[in-house]
RODO-2510 file (C-alpha; in nm, 4 decimals, decimal comma):
residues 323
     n   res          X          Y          Z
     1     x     0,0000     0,0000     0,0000
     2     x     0,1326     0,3755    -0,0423
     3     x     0,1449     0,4669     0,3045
     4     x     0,3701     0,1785     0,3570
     5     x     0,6097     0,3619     0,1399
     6     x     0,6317     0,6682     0,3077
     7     x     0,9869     0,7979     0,4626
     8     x     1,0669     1,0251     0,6784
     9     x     1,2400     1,2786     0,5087
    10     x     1,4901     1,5057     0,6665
    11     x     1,6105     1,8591     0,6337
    12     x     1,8436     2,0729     0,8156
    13     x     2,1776     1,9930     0,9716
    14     x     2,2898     1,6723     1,1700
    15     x     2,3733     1,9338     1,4734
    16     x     2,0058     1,9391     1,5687
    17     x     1,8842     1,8037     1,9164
    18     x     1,6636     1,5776     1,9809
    19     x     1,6252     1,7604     2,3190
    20     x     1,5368     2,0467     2,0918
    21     x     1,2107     2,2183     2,2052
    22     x     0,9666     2,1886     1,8805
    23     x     0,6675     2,3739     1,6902
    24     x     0,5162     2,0322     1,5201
    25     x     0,2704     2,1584     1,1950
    26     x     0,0550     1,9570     0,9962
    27     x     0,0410     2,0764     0,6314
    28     x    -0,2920     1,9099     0,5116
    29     x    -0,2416     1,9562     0,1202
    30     x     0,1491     1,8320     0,1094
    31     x     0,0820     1,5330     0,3173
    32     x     0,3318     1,6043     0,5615
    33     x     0,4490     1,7624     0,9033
    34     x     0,6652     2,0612     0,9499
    35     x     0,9365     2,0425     1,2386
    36     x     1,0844     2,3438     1,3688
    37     x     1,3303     2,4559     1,6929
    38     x     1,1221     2,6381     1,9069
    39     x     1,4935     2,8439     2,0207
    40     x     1,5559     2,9625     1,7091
    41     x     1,2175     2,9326     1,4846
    42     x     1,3716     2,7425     1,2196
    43     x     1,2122     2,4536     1,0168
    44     x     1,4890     2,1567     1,1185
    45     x     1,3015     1,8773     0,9468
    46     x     0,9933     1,7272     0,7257
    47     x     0,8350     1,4053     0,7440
    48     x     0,5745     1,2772     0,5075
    49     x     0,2930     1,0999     0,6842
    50     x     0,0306     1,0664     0,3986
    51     x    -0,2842     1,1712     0,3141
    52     x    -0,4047     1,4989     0,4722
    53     x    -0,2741     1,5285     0,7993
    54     x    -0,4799     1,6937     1,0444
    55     x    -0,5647     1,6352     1,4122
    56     x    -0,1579     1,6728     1,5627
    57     x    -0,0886     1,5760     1,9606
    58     x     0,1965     1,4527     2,1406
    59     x     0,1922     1,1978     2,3753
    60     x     0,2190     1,3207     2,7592
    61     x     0,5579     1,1639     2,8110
    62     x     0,6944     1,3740     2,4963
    63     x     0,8186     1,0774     2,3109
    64     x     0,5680     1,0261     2,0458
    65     x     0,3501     1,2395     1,8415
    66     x     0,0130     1,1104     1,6779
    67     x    -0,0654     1,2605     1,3567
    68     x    -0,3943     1,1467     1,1843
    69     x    -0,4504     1,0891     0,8160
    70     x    -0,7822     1,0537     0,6097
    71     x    -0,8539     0,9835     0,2797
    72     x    -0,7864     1,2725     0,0400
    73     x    -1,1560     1,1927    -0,1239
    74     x    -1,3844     1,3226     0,0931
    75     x    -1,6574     1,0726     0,1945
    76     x    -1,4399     0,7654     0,1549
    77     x    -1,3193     0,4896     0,3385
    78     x    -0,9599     0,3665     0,2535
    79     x    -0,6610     0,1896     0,4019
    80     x    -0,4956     0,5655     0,4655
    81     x    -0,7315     0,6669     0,7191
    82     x    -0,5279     0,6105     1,0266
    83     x    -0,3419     0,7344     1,3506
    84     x     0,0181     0,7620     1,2731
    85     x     0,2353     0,7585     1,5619
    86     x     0,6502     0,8786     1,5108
    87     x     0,9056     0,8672     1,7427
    88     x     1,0317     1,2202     1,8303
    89     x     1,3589     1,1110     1,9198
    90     x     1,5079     0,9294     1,5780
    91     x     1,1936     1,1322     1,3882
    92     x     1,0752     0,8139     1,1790
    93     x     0,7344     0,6637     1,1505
    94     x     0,6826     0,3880     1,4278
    95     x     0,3759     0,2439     1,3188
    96     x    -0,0040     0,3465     1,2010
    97     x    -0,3796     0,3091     1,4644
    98     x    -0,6756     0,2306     1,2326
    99     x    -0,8729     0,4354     1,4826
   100     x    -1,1865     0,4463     1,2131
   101     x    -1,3057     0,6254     0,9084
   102     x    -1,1613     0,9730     0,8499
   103     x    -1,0488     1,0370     1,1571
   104     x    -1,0238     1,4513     1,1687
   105     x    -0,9238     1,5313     1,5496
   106     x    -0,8461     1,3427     1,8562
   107     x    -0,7124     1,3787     2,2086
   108     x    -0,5121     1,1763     2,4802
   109     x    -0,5749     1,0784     2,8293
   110     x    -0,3161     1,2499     3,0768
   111     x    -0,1519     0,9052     3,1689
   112     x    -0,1137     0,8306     2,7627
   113     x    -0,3093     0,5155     2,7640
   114     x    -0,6242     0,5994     2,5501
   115     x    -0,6743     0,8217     2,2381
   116     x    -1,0087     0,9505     2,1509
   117     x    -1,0701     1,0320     1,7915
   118     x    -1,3568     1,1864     1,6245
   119     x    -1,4680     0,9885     1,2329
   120     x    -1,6149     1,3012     1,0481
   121     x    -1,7664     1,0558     0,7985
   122     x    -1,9022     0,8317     0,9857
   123     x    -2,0393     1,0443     1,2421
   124     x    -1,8582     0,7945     1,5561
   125     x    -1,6225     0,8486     1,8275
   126     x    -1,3372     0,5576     1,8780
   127     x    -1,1805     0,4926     2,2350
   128     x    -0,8063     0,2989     2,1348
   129     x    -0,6180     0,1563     2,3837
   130     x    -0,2288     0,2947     2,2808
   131     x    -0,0822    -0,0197     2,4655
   132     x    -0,2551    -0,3038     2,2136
   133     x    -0,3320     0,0105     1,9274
   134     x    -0,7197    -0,1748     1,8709
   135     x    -1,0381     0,0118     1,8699
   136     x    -1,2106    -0,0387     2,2208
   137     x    -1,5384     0,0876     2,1216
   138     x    -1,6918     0,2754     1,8766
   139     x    -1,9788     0,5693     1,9941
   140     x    -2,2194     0,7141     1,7890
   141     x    -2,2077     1,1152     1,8592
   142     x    -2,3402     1,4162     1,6285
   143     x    -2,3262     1,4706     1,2945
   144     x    -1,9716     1,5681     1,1519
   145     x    -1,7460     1,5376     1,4439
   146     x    -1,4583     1,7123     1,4741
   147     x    -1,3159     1,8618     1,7830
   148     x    -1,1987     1,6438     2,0714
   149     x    -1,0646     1,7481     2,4341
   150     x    -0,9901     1,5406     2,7577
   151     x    -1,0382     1,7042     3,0525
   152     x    -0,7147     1,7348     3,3137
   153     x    -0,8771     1,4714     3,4798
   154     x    -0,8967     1,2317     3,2499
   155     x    -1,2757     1,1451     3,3225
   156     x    -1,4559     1,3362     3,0165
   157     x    -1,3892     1,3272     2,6446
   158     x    -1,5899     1,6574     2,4758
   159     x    -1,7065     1,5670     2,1310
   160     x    -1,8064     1,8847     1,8606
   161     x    -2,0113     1,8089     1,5930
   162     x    -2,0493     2,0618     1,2940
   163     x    -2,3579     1,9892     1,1583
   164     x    -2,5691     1,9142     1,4384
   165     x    -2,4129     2,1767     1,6543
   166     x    -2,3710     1,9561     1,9982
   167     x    -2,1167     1,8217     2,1665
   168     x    -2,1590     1,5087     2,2820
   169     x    -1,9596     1,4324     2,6882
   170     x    -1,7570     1,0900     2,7139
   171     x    -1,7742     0,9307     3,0289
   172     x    -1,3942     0,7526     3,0154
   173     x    -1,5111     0,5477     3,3375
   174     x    -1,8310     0,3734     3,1157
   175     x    -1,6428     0,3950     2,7795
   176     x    -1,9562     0,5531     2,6838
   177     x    -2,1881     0,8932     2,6278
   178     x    -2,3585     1,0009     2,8915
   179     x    -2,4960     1,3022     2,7632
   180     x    -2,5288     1,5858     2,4979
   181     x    -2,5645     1,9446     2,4282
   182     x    -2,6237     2,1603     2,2103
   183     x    -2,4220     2,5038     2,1376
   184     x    -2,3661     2,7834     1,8831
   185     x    -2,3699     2,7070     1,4807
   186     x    -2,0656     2,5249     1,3712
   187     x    -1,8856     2,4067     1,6886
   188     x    -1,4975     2,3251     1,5844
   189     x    -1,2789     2,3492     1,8584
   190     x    -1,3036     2,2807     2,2348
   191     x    -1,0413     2,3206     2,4945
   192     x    -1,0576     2,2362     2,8940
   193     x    -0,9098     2,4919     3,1231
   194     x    -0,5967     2,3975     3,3281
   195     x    -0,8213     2,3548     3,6180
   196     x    -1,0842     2,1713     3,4644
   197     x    -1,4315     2,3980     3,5509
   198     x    -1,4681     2,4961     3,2347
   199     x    -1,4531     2,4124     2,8662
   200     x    -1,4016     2,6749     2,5529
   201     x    -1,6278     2,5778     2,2229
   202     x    -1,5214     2,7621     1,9322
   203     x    -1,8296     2,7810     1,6703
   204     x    -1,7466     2,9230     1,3358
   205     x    -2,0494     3,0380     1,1526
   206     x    -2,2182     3,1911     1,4570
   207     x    -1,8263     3,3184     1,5099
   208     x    -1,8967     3,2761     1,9264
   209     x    -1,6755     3,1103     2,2129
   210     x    -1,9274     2,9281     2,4277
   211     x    -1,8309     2,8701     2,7390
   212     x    -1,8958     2,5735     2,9205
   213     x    -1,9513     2,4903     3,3067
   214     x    -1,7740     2,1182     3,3017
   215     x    -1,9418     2,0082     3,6199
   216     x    -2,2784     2,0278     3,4566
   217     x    -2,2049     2,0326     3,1002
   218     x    -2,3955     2,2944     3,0251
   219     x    -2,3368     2,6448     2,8430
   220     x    -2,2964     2,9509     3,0980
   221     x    -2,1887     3,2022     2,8804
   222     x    -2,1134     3,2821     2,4530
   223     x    -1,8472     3,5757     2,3416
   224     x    -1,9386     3,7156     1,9674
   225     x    -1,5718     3,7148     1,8407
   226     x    -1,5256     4,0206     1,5724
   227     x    -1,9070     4,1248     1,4930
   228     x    -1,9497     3,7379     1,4476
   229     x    -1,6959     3,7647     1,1457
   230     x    -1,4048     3,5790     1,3015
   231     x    -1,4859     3,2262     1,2023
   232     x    -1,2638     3,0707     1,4881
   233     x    -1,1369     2,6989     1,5279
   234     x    -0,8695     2,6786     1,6987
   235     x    -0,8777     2,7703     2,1023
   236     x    -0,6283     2,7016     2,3871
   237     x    -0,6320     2,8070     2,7695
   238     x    -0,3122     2,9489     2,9422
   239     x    -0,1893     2,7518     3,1944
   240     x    -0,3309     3,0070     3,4878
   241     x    -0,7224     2,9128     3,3358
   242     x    -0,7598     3,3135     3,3133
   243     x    -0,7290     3,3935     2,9231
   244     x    -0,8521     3,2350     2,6098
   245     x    -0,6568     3,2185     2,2893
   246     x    -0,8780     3,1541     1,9848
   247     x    -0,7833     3,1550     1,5958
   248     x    -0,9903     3,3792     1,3733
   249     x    -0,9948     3,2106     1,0547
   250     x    -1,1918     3,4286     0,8988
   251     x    -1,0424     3,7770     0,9958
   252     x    -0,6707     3,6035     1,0074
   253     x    -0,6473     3,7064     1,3586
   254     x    -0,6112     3,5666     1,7065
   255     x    -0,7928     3,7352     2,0119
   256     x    -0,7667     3,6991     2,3528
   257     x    -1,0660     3,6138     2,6169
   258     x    -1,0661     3,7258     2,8930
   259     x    -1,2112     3,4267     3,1567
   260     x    -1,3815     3,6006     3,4402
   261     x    -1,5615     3,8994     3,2706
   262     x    -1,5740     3,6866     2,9474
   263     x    -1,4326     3,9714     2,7435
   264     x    -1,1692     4,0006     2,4630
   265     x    -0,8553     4,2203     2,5817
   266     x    -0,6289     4,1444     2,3071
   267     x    -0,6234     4,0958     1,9046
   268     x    -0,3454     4,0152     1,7059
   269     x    -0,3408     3,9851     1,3227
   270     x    -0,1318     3,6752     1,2091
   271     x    -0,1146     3,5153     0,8698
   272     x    -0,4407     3,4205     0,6672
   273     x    -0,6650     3,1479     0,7864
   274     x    -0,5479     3,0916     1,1050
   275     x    -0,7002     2,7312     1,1649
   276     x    -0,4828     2,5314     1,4434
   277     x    -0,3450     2,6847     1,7677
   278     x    -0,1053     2,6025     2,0213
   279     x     0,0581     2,7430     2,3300
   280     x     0,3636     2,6796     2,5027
   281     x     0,4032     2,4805     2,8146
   282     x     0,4495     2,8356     3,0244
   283     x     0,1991     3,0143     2,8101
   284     x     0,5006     3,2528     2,6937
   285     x     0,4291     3,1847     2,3266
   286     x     0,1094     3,1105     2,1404
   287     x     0,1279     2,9325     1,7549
   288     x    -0,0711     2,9523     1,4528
   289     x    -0,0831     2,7241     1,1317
   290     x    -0,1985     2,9836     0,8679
   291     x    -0,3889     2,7753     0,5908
   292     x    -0,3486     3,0135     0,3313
   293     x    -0,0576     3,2040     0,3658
   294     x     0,0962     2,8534     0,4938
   295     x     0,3436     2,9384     0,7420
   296     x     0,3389     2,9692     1,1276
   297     x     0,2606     3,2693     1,3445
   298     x     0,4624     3,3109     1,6528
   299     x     0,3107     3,5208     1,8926
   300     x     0,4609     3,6977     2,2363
   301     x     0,1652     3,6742     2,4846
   302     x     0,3206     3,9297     2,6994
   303     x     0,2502     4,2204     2,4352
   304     x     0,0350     4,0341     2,1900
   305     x     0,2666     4,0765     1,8955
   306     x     0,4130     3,8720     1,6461
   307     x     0,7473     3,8098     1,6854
   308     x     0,8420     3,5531     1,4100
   309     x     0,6881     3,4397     1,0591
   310     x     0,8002     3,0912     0,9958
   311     x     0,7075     2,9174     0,6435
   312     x     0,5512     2,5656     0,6670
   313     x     0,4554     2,3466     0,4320
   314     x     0,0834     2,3312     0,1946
   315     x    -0,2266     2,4306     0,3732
   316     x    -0,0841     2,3761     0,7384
   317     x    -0,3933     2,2849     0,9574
   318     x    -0,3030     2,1884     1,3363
   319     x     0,0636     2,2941     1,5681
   320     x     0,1306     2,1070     1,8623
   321     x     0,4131     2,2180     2,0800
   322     x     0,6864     1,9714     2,2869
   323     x     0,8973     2,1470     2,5686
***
């Protein structure tokens, strides 16, 4: 089969660290995964992974990152839709999860035994255990899944569904879902907070942040992001639970929420089509993979400026960080 082809490729110099802090961007139109030294903001390596790379996490112990692949055909089922997990220390492909049809996003339980991954297609959830890589069950959720948190915790898995607008709560204990609700038009995104109360629900045609109260699973509160123009995906949640980072696709900008009053303090313009977002592990730094001008926005939280431009590969979707 093709992916069983696929090398990893490498640029840059043999002086490069494995130690290295890295920026980790999947380029969803060259099939592929940007590396680059979080020190000095240049690209050290490429790896090709296959078909549109998406949904991008590292393991908790740092030593792995998951990258998953889907079909390049929309709406079909193939041998490339898959987890693929490399090894961050020798940077080569270790092996491939079939985790389900078209899997988009996914997350990872804090002790690096499950992964949770949402099948856009087929409109299911799939729990795999990383120790035997199989498919422990398989839940129906809404229609068009995409985003996928764990809480700090480890006890709930939030589910986004586009076209249904819900999200749909994973009880980890039961393997199961427990319950449902429904949010703004479009939900993409979701992030926990650091100390697990709440959950952030980015939802791009109604362009809101919905705010979640975890305990209940229930929507408190919804921020209008840019006059509803901002089209956001991407959100993350500084380590101190008090701001909000969300990616503006639509007005190529990233604002900051503030948690208490549930107001945005901050907007900085970054590349265009601002889609995934990261933030590093002190919240120093956050990172944005720019779809259309593909390269990577570095921004300085402490005066909401960008401070570096970094090219990536084709249509660069999600940026995961490992510190």
């Amino acid at each position: 089969m093709r992916w069983v082809m696929l090398l990893a490729t490498v640029l840059g110099t043999s002086s490069f660290q494995a130690t290295s802090p890295l920026i980790l961007v999947s380029n969803e139109a060259s099939s592929d995964i940007t590396m680059i030294d979080a020190r000095t903001n240049k690209v050290v390596r490429r790896i090709v992974v296959g078909d549109r790379p998406r949904g991008i996490h590292v393991s908790p112990d740092k030593r792995t990152l998951y990258v998953a692949i889907s079909d390049a055909q929309a709406n079909v089922q193939s041998g490339r839709d898959a987890i693929v997990a490399i090894d961050l220390r020798t940077k080569r492909i270790l092996y491939r999860i079939e985790s389900g049809t078209d899997p988009e996003e996914f997350g990872l339980s804090p002790d690096g035994r499950f992964l949770y991954a949402s099948n856009e297609d087929a409109g299911t959830a799939s729990i795999v255990d990383l120790r035997t890589r199989k498919v422990l069950a398989t839940l129906v959720v809404g229609i068009e899944p995409e985003g996928v948190a764990v809480s700090p915790d480890g006890r709930w898995v939030y589910v986004t569904a586009e076209t249904s607008n819900t999200v749909s709560v994973i009880d980890t204990r039961k393997r199961d879902v427990v319950q449902s609700f429904l949010v703004n038009v479009r939900p993409r995104g979701v992030a926990f907070s650091p100390d697990g109360k709440r959950a952030y629900i980015t939802c791009e045609i109604s362009g809101t942040l919905d705010i979640v109260d975890v305990a209940r699973h229930e929507v408190i509160g919804s921020v209008t992001l840019e006059d509803s123009k901002g089209k956001p995906v991407g959100v993350a949640v500084s380590p101190d639970s008090r701001r909000v980072f969300v990616a503006n696709g639509g007005t190529g900008a990233v604002v900051v929420v503030d948690a208490t009053s549930q107001r945005i303090v901050a907007r900085t313009p970054v590349g265009r089509r601002p889609w995934g977002l990261a933030l590093s592990r002190d919240g120093s730094s956050v990172y944005t993979a720019n779809g259309v001008t593909n390269d990577v926005s570095v921004i300085d939280t402490r005066t909401n400026r960008v401070i570096a431009t970094i090219k990536a590969g084709d249509k660069p979707w999600g940026v995961t960080v490992v510190q």
